[in-house]
DRENVEX-881204 format. One record per residue (C-alpha): residue in three letters; residue number from 1; y, z, x. Coordinates in pm, 1 decimal. Example, Ala and Ser with C-alpha at 12.3 -4.5 7.8 and 13.67 -1.06 7.14 Angstrom:
BEGIN
R   type   seq      north         up       east
R    Ala     1     -450.0      780.0     1230.0
R    Ser     2     -106.0      714.0     1367.0
% end
This chain:
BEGIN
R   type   seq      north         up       east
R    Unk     1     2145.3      412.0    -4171.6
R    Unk     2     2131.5      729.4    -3928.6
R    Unk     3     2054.7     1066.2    -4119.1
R    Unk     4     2378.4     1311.6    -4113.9
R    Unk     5     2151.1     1537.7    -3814.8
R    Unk     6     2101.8     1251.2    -3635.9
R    Unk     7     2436.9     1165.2    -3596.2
R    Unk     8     2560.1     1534.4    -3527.6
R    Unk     9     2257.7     1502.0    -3254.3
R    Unk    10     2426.8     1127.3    -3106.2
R    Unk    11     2784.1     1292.2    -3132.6
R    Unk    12     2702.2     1545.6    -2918.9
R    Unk    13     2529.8     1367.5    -2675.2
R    Unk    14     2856.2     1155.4    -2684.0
R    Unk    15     3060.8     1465.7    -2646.8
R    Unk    16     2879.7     1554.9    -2331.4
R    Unk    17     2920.1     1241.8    -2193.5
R    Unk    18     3342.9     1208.5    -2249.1
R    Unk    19     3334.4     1571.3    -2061.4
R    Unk    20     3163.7     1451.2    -1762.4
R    Unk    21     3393.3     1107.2    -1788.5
R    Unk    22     3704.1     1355.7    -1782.2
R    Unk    23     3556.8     1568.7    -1518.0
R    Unk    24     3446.3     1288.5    -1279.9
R    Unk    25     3768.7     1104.3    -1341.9
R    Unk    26     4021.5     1402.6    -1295.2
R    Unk    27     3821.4     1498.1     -969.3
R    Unk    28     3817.6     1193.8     -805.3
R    Unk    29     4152.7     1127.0     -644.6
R    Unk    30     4134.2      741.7     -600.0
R    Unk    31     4079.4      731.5     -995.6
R    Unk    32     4334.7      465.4    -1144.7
R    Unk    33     4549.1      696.7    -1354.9
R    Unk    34     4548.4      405.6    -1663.8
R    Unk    35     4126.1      495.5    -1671.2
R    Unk    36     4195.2      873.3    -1632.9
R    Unk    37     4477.0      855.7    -1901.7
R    Unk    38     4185.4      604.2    -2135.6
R    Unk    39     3944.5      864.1    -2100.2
R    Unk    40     4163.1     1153.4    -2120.1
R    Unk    41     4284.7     1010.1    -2478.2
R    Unk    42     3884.2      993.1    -2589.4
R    Unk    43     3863.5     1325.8    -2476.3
R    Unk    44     4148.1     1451.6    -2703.0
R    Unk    45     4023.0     1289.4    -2976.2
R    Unk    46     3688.6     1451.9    -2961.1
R    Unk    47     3747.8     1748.1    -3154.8
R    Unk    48     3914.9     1551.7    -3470.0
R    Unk    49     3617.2     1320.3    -3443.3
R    Unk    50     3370.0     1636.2    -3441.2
R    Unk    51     3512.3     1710.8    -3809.3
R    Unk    52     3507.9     1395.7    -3909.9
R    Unk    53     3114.0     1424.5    -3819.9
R    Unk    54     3063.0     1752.9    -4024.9
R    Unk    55     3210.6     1563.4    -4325.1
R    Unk    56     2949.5     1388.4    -4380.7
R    Unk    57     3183.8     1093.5    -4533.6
R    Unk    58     2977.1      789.4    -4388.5
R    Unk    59     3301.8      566.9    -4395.2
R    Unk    60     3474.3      803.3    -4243.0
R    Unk    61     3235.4      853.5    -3956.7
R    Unk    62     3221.3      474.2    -3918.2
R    Unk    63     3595.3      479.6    -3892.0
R    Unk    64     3618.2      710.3    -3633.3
R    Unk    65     3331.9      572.7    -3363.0
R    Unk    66     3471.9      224.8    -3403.8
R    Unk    67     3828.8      406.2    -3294.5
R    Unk    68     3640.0      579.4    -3054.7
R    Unk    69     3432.9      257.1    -2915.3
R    Unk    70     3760.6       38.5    -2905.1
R    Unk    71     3887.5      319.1    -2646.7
R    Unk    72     3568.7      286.8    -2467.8
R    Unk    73     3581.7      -96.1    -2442.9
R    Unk    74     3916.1      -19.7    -2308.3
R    Unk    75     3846.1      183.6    -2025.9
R    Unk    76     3555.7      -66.2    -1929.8
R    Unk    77     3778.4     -323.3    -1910.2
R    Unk    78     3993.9     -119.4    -1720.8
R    Unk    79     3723.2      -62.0    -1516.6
R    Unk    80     3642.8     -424.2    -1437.7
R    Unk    81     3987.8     -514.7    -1353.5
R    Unk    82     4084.8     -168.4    -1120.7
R    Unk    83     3718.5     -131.1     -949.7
R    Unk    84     3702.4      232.8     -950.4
R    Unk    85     3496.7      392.7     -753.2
R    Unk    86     3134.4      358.2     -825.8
R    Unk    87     3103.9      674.6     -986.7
R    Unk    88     3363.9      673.2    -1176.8
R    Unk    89     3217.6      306.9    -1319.5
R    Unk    90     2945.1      446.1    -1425.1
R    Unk    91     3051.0      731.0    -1578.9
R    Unk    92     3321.2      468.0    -1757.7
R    Unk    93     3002.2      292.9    -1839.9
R    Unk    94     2821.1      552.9    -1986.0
R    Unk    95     3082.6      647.5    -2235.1
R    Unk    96     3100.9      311.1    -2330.8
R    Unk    97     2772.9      256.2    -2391.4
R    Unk    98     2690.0      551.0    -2624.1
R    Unk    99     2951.5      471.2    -2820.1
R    Unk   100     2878.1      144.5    -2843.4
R    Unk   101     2478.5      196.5    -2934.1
R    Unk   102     2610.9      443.2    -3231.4
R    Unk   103     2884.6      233.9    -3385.0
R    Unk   104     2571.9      -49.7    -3396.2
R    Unk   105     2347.0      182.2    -3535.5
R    Unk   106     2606.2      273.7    -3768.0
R    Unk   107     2717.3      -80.1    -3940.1
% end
């Protein structure tokens, strides 16, 4: 099992990663709107999630980035049946993917 500061240290890796996700995907125009809105909704829940984190409660933590990585598998499938625009792919991508390496790590 992670140690509480390396999870803080993964979450906010994650966090930086749904920012640039929202940024990429609210500046590019040809964005579908249904990934935009998916990633948007991550976004929101970030700060929730963020206290969730400083808790400390492991099943709570475990809780919330399987939430969180269900929304991520979301907007990848999204992803695959849209075809965004390359960068917004991989940006769709890369939010998937560290959520999905924590939730591992985690169970």
């Amino acid at each position: 099992m992670l140690q509480a500061a390396e999870i803080q240290q993964r979450f906010s890796q994650i966090q930086q990663t749904v920012n640039q996700a929202e940024e990429v995907t609210r500046n590019d125009q040809g964005a579908p709107s249904e990934i935009r809105d998916c990633i948007q909704k991550i976004a929101h829940e970030m700060p929730q999630a963020q206290r969730v984190m400083q808790s400390n409660d492991q099943s709570r933590i475990v809780e919330c980035i399987d939430r969180l990585e269900e929304m991520g598998d979301e907007a990848k499938r999204m992803c695959r049946s849209q075809q965004p625009s390359p960068q917004v792919a991989s940006v769709v991508t890369r939010v998937h993917d560290v959520l999905s390496d924590l939730k591992h790590q985690l169970h």
